[in-house]
MARRO-839969 format. One line per field, with one value per atom (N, C-alpha, C): residue number from 1; atom name; residue in one letter; z, x, y. Coordinates in steps of 0.1 Angstrom, whole numbers, always signed. Example, Ala and Ser with C-alpha at 12.3 -4.5 7.8 and 13.67 -1.06 7.14 Angstrom:
<sites>
nr = 1  1  1  2  2  2 .
atom = N  CA  C  N  CA  C .
rest = a  a  a  s  s  s .
up = +78  +78  +78  +71  +71  +79 .
east = +132  +123  +132  +128  +137  +129 .
north = -57  -45  -33  -22  -11  +0 .
</sites>
This chain:
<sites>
nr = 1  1  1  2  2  2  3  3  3  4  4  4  5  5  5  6  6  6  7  7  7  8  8  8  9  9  9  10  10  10  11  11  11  12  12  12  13  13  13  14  14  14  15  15  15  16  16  16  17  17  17  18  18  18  19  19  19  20  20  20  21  21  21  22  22  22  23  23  23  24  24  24  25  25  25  26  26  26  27  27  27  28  28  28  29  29  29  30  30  30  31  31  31  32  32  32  33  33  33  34  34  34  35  35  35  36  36  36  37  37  37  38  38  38  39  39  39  40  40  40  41  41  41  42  42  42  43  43  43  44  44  44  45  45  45  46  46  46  47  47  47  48  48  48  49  49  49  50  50  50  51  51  51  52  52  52  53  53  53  54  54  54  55  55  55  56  56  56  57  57  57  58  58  58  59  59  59  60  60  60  61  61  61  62  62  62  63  63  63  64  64  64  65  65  65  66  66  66  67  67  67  68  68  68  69  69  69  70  70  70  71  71  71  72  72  72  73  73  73  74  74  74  75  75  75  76  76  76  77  77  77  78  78  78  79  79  79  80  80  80  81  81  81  82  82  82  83  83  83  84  84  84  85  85  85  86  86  86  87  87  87  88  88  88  89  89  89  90  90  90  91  91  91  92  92  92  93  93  93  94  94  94  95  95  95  96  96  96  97  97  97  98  98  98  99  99  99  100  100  100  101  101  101  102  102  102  103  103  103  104  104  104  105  105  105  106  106  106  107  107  107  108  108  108  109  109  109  110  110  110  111  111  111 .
atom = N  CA  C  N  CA  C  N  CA  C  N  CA  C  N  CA  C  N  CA  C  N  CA  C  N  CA  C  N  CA  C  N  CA  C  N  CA  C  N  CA  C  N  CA  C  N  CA  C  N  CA  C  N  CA  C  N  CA  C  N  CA  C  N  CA  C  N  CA  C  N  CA  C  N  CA  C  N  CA  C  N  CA  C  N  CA  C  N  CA  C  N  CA  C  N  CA  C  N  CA  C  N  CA  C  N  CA  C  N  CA  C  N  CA  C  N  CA  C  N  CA  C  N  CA  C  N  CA  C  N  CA  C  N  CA  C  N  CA  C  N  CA  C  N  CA  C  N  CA  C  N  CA  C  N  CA  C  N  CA  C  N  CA  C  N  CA  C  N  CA  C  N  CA  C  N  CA  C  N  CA  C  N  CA  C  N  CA  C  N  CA  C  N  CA  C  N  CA  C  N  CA  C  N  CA  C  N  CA  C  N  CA  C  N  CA  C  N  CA  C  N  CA  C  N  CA  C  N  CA  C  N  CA  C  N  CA  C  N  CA  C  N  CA  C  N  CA  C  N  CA  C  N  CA  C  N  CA  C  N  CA  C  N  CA  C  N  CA  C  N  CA  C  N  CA  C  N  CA  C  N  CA  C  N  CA  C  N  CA  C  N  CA  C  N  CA  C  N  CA  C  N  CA  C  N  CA  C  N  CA  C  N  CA  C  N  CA  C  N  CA  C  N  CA  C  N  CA  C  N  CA  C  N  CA  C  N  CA  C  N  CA  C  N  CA  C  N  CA  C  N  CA  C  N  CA  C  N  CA  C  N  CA  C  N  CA  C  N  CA  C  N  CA  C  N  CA  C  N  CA  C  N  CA  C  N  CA  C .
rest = x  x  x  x  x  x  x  x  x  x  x  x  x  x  x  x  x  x  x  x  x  x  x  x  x  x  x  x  x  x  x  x  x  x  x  x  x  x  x  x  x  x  x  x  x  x  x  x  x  x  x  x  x  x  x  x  x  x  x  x  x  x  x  x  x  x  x  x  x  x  x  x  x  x  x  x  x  x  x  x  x  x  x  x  x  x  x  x  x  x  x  x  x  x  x  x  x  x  x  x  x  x  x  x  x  x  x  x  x  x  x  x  x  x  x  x  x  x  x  x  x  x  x  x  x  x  x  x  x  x  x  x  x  x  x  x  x  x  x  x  x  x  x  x  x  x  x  x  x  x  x  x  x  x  x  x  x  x  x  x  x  x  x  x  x  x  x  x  x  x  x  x  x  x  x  x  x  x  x  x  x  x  x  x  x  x  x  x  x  x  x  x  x  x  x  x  x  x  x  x  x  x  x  x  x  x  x  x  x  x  x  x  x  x  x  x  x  x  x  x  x  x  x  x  x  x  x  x  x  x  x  x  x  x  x  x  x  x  x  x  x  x  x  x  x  x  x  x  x  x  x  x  x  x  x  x  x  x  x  x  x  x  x  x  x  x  x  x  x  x  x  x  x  x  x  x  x  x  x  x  x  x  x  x  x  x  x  x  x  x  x  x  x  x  x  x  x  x  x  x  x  x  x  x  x  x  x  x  x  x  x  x  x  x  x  x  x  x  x  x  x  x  x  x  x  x  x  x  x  x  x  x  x .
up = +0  +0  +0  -7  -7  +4  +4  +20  +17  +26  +21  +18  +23  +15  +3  -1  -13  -29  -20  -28  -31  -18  -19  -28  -29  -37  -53  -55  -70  -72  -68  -70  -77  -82  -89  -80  -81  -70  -83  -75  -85  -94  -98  -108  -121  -125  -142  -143  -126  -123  -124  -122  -119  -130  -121  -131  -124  -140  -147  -137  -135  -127  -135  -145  -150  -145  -144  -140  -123  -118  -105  -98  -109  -101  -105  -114  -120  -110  -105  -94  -82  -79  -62  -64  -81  -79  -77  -77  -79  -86  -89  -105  -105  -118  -126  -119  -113  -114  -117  -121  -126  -137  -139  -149  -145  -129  -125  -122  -117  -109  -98  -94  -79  -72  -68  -61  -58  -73  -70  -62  -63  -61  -46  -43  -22  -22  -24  -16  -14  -25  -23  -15  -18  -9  +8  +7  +24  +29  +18  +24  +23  +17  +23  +31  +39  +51  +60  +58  +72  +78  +64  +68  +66  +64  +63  +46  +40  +27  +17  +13  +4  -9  -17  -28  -35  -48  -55  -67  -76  -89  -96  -111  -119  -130  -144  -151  -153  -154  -156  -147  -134  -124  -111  -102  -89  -86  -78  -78  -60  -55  -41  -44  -43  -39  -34  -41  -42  -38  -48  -45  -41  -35  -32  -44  -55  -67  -66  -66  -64  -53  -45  -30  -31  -39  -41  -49  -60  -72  -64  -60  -50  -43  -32  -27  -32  -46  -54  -58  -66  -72  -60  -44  -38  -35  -33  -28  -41  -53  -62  -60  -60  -54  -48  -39  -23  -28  -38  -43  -51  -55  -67  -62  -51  -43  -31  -26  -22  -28  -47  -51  -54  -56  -58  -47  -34  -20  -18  -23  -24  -36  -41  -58  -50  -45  -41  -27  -18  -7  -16  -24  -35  -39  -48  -56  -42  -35  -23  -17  -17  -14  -21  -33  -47  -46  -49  -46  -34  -25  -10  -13  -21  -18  -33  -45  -55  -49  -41  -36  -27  -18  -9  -17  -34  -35  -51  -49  -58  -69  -74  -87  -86  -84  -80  -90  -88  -95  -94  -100  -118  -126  -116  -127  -114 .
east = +8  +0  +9  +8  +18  +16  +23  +24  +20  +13  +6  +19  +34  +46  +47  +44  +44  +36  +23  +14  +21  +18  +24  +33  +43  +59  +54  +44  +38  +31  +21  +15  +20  +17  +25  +17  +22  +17  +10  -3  -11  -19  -28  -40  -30  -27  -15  -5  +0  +5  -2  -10  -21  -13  -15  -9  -20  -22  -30  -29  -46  -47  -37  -36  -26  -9  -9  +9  +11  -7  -4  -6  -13  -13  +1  +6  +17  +35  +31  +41  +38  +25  +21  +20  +21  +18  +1  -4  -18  -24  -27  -37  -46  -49  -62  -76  -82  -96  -106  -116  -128  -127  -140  -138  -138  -135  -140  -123  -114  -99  -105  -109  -119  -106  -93  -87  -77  -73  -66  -80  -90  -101  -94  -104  -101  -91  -76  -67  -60  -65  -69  -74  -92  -98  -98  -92  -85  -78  -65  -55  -59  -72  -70  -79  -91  -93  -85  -78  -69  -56  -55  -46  -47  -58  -64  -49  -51  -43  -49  -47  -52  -50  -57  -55  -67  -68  -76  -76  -83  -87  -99  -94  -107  -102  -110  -111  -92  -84  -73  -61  -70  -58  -59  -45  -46  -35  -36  -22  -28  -19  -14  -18  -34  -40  -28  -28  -16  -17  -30  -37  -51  -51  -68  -79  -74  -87  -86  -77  -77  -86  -81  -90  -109  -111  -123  -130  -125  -125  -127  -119  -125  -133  -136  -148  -160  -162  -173  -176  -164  -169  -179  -173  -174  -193  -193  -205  -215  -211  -218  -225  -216  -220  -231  -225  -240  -248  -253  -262  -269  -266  -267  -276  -265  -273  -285  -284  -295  -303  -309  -316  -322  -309  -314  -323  -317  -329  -335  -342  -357  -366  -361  -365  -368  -363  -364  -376  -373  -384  -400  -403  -410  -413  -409  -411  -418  -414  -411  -429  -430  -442  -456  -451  -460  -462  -453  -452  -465  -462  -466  -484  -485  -500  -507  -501  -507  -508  -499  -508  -518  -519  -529  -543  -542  -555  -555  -550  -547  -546  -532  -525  -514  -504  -489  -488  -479  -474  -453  -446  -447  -453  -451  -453  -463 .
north = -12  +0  +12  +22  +36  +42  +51  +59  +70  +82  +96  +100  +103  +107  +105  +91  +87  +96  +93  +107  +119  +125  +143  +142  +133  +134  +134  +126  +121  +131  +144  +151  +164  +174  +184  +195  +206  +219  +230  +228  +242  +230  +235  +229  +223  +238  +231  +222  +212  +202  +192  +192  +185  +168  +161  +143  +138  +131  +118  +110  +104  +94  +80  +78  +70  +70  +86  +82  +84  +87  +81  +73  +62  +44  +41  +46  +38  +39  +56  +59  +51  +51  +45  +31  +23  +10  +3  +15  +8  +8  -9  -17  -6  -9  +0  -10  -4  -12  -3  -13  -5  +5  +7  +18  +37  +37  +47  +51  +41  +38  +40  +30  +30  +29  +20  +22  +35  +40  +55  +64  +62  +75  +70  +62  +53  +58  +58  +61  +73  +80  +98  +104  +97  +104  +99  +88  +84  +90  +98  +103  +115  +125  +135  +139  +125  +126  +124  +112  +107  +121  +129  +133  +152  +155  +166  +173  +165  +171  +180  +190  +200  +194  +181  +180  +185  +186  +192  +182  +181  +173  +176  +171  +172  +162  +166  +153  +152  +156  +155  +149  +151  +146  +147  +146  +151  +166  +174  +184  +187  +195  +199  +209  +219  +231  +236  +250  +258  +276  +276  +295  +294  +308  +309  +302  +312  +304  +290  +278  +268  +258  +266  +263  +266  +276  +281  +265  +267  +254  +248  +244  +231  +227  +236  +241  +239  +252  +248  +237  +231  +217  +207  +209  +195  +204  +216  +219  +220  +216  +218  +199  +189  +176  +177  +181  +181  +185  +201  +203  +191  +187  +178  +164  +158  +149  +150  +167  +170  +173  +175  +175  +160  +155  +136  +130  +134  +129  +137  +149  +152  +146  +144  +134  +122  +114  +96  +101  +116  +113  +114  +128  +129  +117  +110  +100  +89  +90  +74  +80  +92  +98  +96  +94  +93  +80  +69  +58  +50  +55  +50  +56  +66  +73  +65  +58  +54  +39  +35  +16  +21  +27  +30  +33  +37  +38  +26  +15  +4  +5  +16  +24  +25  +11  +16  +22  +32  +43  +41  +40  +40  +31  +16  +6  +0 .
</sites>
C-alpha cells in the first residue's frame, strides 16, 4: 500500500501540475480497477481525510491546492455535489411519497 509521503511526492503543486490518474497508479503502484480507478479515487480520498491534505482534482488529475482560486475550485466543485445529491434525495423522498399514496388507492405508480 503507498504511504501519504508517497502521494504528496507524485503530486504536482497548483492545478496546471495537476498528473493523470494514470501516472499516478503507475508511481504508487496501484492496478487500474474498474472503470471509474476505484482504487486510485479510495486512496486519495482516504488520504485527504486521514490526513487533512489540500488535494484538488478534476477530469485531468490530482495536484497539491496551491492558491486561493484553487482552493475556491475546490470548494465549489465539492458543494456543487451536495447540491446535486441533495436535489437527488428530495427526488427519491417525492417519488417514495408518490409511490406510498398510488398503492394505498390500488394504482402503483410507476409501474
Amino acid at each position: 500500500m503507498p504511504t501519504k509521503q508517497q502521494l504528496i511526492n507524485t503530486l504536482g503543486i497548483g492545478k496546471a501540475a495537476a498528473q493523470s490518474v494514470p501516472v499516478v497508479e503507475q508511481a504508487l503502484g496501484i492496478p487500474t480497477r474498474g472503470t471509474n480507478n476505484d482504487g486510485t479515487r479510495t486512496f486519495v480520498r482516504r488520504s485527504i481525510l486521514e490526513n487533512d491534505l489540500p488535494i484538488g482534482s478534476h477530469g485531468g488529475g490530482y495536484w497539491i491546492i496551491d492558491t486561493s482560486a484553487e482552493f475556491t475550485e475546490a470548494l465549489d466543485q465539492i458543494e456543487g455535489r451536495i447540491r446535486a445529491l441533495e436535489e437527488r434525495r428530495l427526488a427519491l423522498i417525492r417519488g417514495w411519497a408518490v409511490r406510498q399514496y398510488s398503492k394505498s388507492i390500488n394504482q402503483p405508480w410507476p409501474k
